[in-house]
C-alpha positions in Angstrom: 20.6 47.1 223.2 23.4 49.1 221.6 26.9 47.9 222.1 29.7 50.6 223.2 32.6 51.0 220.7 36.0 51.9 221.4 38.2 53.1 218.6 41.9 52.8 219.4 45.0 54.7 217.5 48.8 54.6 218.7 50.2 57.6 217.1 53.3 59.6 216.3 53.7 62.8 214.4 51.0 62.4 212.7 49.6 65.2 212.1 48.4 65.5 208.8 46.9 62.3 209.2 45.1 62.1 212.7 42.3 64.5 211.5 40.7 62.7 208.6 40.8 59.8 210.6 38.7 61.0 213.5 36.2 62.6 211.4 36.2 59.0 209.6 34.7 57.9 212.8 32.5 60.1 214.2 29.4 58.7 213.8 30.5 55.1 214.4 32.9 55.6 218.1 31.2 56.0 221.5 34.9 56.7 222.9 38.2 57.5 221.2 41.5 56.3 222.7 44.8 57.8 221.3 48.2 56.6 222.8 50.8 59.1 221.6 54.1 58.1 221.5 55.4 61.5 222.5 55.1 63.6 219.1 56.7 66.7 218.5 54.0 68.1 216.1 49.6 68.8 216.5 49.0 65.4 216.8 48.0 65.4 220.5 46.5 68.5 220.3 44.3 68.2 217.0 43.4 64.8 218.0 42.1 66.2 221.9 40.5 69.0 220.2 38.4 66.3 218.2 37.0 64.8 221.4 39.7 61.5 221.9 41.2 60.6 225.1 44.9 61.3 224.4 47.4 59.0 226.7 51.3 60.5 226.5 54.1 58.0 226.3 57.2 57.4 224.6 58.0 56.0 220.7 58.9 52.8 220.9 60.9 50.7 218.1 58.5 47.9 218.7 55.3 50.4 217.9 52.8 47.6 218.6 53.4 48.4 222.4 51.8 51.5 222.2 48.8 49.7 220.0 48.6 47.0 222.9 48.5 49.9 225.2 45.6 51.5 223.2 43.5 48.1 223.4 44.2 47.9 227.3 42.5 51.7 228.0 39.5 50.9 226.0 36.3 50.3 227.8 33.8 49.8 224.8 32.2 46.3 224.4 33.9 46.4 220.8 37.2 47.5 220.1 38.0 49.0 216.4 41.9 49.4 215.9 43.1 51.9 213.3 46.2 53.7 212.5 46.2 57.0 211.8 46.6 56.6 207.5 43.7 54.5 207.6 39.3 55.6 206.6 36.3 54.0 207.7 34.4 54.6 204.1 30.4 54.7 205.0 29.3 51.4 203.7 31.9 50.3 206.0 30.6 52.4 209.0 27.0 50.5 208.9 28.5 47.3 208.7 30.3 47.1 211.5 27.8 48.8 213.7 25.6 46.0 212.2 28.0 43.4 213.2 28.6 45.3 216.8 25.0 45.2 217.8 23.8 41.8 215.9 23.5 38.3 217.1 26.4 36.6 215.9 28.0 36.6 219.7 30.1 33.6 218.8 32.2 35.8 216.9 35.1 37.5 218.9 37.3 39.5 216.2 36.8 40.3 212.5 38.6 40.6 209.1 38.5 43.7 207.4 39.9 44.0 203.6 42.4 47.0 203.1 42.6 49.5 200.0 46.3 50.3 199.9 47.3 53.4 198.3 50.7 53.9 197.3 52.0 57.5 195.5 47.9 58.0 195.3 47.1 54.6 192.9 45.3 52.1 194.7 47.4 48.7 194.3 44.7 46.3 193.5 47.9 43.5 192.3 50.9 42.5 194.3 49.4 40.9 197.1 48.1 44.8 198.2 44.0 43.6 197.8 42.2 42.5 199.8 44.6 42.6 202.7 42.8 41.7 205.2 43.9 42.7 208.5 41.9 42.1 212.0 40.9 45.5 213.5 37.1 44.9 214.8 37.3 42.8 218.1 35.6 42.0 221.1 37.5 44.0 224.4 39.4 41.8 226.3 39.3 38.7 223.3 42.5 40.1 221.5 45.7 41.3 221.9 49.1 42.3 220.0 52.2 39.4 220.6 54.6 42.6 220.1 57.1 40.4 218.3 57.4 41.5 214.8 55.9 45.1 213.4 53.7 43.4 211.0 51.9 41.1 212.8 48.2 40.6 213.5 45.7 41.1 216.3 45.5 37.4 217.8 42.1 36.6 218.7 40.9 34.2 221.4 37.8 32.6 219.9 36.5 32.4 216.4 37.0 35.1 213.7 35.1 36.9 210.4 35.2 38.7 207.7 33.7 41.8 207.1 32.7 42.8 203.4 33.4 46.4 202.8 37.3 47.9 203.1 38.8 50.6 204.7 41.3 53.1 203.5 44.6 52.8 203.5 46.4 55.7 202.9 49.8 54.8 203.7 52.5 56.3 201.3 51.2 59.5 199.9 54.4 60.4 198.8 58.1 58.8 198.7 59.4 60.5 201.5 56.2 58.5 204.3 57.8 55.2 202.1 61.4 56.0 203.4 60.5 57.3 207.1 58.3 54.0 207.2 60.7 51.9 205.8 63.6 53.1 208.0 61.7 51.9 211.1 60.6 48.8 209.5 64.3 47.9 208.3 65.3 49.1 211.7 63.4 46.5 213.5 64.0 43.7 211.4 67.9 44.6 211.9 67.2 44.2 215.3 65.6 40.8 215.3 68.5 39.5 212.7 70.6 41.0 215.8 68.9 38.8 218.3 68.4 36.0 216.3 72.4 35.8 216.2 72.3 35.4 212.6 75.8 34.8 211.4 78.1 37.3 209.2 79.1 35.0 206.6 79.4 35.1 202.9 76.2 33.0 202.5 73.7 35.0 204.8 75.4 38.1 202.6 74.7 36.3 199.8 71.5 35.4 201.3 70.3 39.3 202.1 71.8 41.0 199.4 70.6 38.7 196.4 68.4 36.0 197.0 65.8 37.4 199.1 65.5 40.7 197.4 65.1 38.5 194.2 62.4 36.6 195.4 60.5 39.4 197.0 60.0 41.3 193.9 59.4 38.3 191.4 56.7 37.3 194.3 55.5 40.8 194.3 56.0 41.6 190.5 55.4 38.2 188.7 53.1 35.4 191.2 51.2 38.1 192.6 50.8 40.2 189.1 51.9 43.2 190.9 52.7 44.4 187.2 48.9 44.8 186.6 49.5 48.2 188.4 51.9 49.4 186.1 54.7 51.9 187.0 53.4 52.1 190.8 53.5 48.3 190.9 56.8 48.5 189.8 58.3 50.8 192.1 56.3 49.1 195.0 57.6 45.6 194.6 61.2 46.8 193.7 61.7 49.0 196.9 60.2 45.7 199.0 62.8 43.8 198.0 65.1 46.2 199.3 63.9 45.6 202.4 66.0 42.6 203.1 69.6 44.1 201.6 68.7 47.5 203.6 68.3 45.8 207.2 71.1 43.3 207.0 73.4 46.2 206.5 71.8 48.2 209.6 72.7 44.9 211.2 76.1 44.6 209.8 77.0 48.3 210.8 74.7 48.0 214.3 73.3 51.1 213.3 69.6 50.1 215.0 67.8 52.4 216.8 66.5 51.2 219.9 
């Protein structure tokens, strides 16, 4: 008998994204679920025109809310989570309807490797391949903590891996880097702001230097992110500027809430 599958998006202004998603998925979803996050642009209306169930509610800091909220309104027997940058390839299509409607029941949430694209090159070094990040799941055997904005799924039960990535098309251009990386610098400014983390000369020392340092020679050097040239470069340098970027967000308490 042939398992009902949700796919589940929390969007926001994403417009130029939402439409190659959906059509990514239209021979593999028995119900779309989009929770919008209030945009200002097409994306509720492009993605209603393409058939999903659009839910209206507002953009949240902590933007795994809104993909928690997405997980709770779908009614499939199988729940695949995407976000809106992301493409379900073909060969990827009949494999999860394989897994979906085969035997392994024991199995209540699955790996799926990640081709991350950055300025257009697929990163196939610096810890960018596989990638593997839980989006197919069993409805009500998952969930999202909502603690950090890189987390995983958690699962309740035992996990998989599937074979065949998706796409992940998530900085087309430097500008998506920068709006990205101003929410993720954002949120980690506000955990360094509850974690009470103390204004000294060694957490400056700390932010500024050392963990920049060590995120790119991670990125750059253990991980061989120099295999990708120029784009692996530029990828692993703006990482480490993560770090410096958010502790002065938290220094000035300029966080957006």
């Amino acid at each position: 008998m042939k398992k009902k599958l949700s796919v589940v998006l929390a969007t926001y202004n994403e417009e130029d994204n939402i439409k190659d998603c959906l059509y990514s998925v239209r021979q593999l979803a028995d119900e779309i679920i989009v929770v919008d996050g209030s945009s200002t642009d097409k994306t509720q209306e492009i993605a209603s025109d393409l058939g999903a169930k659009v839910f209206k509610t507002t953009n949240k800091l902590m933007f795994h809310r809104n993909k928690q909220l997405a997980l709770e309104k779908a009614d499939g027997d199988w729940i695949l989570q995407l976000d809106a940058d992301e493409r379900i390839t073909p060969e990827l299509r009949k494999e999860i309807l394989s897994m979906v409607n085969g035997q392994w029941s024991m199995v209540n949430g699955y790996y799926i490797p990640r081709k991350n694209y950055f300025l257009g090159k697929w990163l196939k070094k610096g810890g960018q391949y596989p990638d593997c990040v839980i989006r197919l799941v069993k409805n009500g055997k998952a969930y999202f903590p909502c603690k950090t904005v890189h987390e995983q799924i958690k699962v309740k039960g035992k996990t998989a891996y599937l074979k065949n990535p998706l796409i992940h098309l998530a900085y087309p251009d430097l500008k998506s880097y920068f709006r990205k990386a101003d929410i993720y610098t954002s949120e980690t400014a506000l955990r360094l702001k509850k974690e009470k983390v103390k204004k000294s000369f060694w957490s400056f020392f700390q932010f500024l230097f050392l963990k920049p340092i060590g995120t790119f020679l991670n990125l750059f050097i253990r991980h061989k992110g120099f295999a990708d040239g120029l784009h692996g470069f530029l990828f692993s340098f703006l990482s480490a500027c993560h770090h410096s970027i958010a502790f002065c967000k938290y220094l000035k308490s300029k966080i957006k809430k």
